[in-house]
C-alpha positions, 0 to 999 in steps of 0.5 A, spaced: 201 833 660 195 835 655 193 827 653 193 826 660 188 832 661 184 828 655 184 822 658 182 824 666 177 829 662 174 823 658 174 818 664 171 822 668 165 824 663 163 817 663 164 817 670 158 821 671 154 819 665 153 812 668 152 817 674 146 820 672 143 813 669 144 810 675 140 816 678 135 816 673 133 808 674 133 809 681 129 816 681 124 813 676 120 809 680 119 814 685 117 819 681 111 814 678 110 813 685 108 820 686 105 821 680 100 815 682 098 817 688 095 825 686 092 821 680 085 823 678 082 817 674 081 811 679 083 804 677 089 800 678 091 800 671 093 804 665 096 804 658 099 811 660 104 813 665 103 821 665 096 822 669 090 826 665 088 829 672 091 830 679 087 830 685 090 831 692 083 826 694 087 820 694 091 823 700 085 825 704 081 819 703 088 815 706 086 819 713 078 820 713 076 813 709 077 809 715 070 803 715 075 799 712 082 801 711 084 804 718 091 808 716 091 812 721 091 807 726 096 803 722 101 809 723 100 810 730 102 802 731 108 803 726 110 809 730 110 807 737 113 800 735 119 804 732 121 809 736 120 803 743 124 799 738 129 804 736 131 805 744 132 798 746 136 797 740 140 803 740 141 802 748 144 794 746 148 796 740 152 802 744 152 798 750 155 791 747 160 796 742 163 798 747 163 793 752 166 789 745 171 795 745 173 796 752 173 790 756 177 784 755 174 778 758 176 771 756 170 769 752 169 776 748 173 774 741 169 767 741 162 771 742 165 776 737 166 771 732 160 767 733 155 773 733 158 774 726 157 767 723 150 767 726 149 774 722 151 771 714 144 767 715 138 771 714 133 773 720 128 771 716 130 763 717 128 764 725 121 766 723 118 759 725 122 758 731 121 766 734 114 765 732 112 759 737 116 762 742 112 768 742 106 763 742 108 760 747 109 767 752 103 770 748 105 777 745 104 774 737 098 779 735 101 784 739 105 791 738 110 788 744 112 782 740 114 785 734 118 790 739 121 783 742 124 782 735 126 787 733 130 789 739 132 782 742 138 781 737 140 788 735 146 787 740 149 782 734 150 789 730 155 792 734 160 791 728 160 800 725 159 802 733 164 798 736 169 800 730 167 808 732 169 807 740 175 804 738 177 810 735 177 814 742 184 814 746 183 809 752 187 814 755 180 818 757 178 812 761 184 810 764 184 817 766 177 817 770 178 810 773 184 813 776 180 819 778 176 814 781 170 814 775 167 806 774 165 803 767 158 806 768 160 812 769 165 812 764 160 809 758 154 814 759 158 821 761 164 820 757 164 816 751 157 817 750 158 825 750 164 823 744 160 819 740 153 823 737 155 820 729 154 813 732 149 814 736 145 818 730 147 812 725 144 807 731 138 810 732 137 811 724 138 804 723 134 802 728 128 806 727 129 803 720 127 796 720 120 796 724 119 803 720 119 798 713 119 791 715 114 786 712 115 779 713 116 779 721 109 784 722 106 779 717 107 773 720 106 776 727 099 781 726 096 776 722 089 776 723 089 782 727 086 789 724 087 793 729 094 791 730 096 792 723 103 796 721 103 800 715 106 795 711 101 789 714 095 794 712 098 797 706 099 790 703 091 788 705 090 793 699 093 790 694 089 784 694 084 781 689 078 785 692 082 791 694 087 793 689 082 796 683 079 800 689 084 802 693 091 802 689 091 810 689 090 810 697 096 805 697 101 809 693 099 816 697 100 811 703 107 809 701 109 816 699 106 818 706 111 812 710 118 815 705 117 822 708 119 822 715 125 817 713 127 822 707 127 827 713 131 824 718 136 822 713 137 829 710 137 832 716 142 827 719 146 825 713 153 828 716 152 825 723 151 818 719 156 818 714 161 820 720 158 814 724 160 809 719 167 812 717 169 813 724 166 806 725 169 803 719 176 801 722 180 794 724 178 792 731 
């Protein structure tokens, strides 16, 4: 008995020494970040890590230094197209999950194998092809666009919220249809009101992508200052001309963007580990 005490004791400090590596590998560059952006001494590079002065200039120029990066035009773009893009997204994945979990109709194992075959190739192989079609509807250089994008195949990530509504008994809807209730009323005063982990796991999830994404935003608003996103516009301050200028603006501009995802995931973490352990059943 007194071995096996040994053994787990041995495991499990090993256990939390790679832990804690693994934390600080992982902290580190977001405390270089943060010590860059409140550094005093302008430049893109230094031979020395820790700053010789700190400053909070680097933040108040990212807002009033607007002639030639606009960051706060670029925030209010990301802002708008995340949360239009959360909603629309977040309204398509509930309603196919719970289609895909309540309905049976003779299509629905074959559409569910299909959107998962399309789901292993990377979004970004459709970037040609979406590009065009947007061109040819004219919504590239346009806010509108990257909502498209963002929202016309969030149905495809259906997989976790689906999983959540099969855990509800379908004995709550064959109740209120025999109450009279149809499919609509069932999803919205029903389930919906059951569902708050998945919806917050949605909603995170969804507001996430645009918030952060960089390849779409860069291919459709090329060319468009003015309707840059945060990630477009930061980008525009690492080029060859900007960055020994602007570097300490970009990183107090990456540090801005981090704060309202950090916020939400700290103040949502319960609902969005229930969301994805209520989801993570066989269905």
């Amino acid at each position: 008995m007194k071995s096996l005490k040994i053994r787990s004791h041995i495991a499990n400090t090993t256990i939390y020494l790679v832990l804690t590596v693994l934390s600080a590998v992982w902290l580190l560059p977001i405390i270089w970040l943060i010590l860059q952006s409140l550094r005093l001494e302008p430049g893109a590079y230094t031979s020395y890590i820790m700053p010789k002065g700190y400053t909070l200039n680097n933040f108040i120029n990212l807002f009033t230094n607007t002639s030639v990066h606009n960051f706060p035009l670029w925030f209010r773009n990301t802002l708008i197209v995340a949360v239009f893009s959360c909603a629309v997204s977040t309204l398509f994945v509930l309603m196919v999950s719970y289609a895909f979990s309540r309905l049976r109709f003779p299509a629905r194992r074959g559409l569910m194998n299909v959107v998962l075959i399309l789901g292993v190739f990377p979004a970004f192989m459709s970037m040609v092809a979406v590009y065009h079609i947007l061109n040819a509807i004219n919504l590239t250089q346009s806010l509108a666009g990257l909502v498209v994008i963002y929202s016309g195949s969030a149905g495809m990530g259906y997989y976790i919220a689906k999983g959540f509504f099969d855990t509800i008994p379908k004995s709550l809807d064959e109740a209120a249809l025999i109450d009279g209730a149809n499919r609509n009323t069932i999803f919205w005063k029903i389930t919906l009101p059951m569902s708050r982990p998945i919806i917050i796991h949605t909603v995170l999830t969804s507001f996430l992508l645009p918030w952060t994404d960089f390849i779409f935003a860069s291919v459709l608003l090329k060319g468009k200052a003015s309707k840059f996103t945060v990630t477009v516009g930061l980008y525009q301050m690492l080029s060859r001309e900007s960055i020994d200028k602007f570097f300490l603006q970009f990183c107090a501009g990456a540090v801005i963007i981090a704060v309202p995802i950090t916020l939400l995931f700290i103040k949502m973490q319960k609902y969005y580990v229930e969301g994805i352990t209520g989801g993570a059943v066989k269905g």
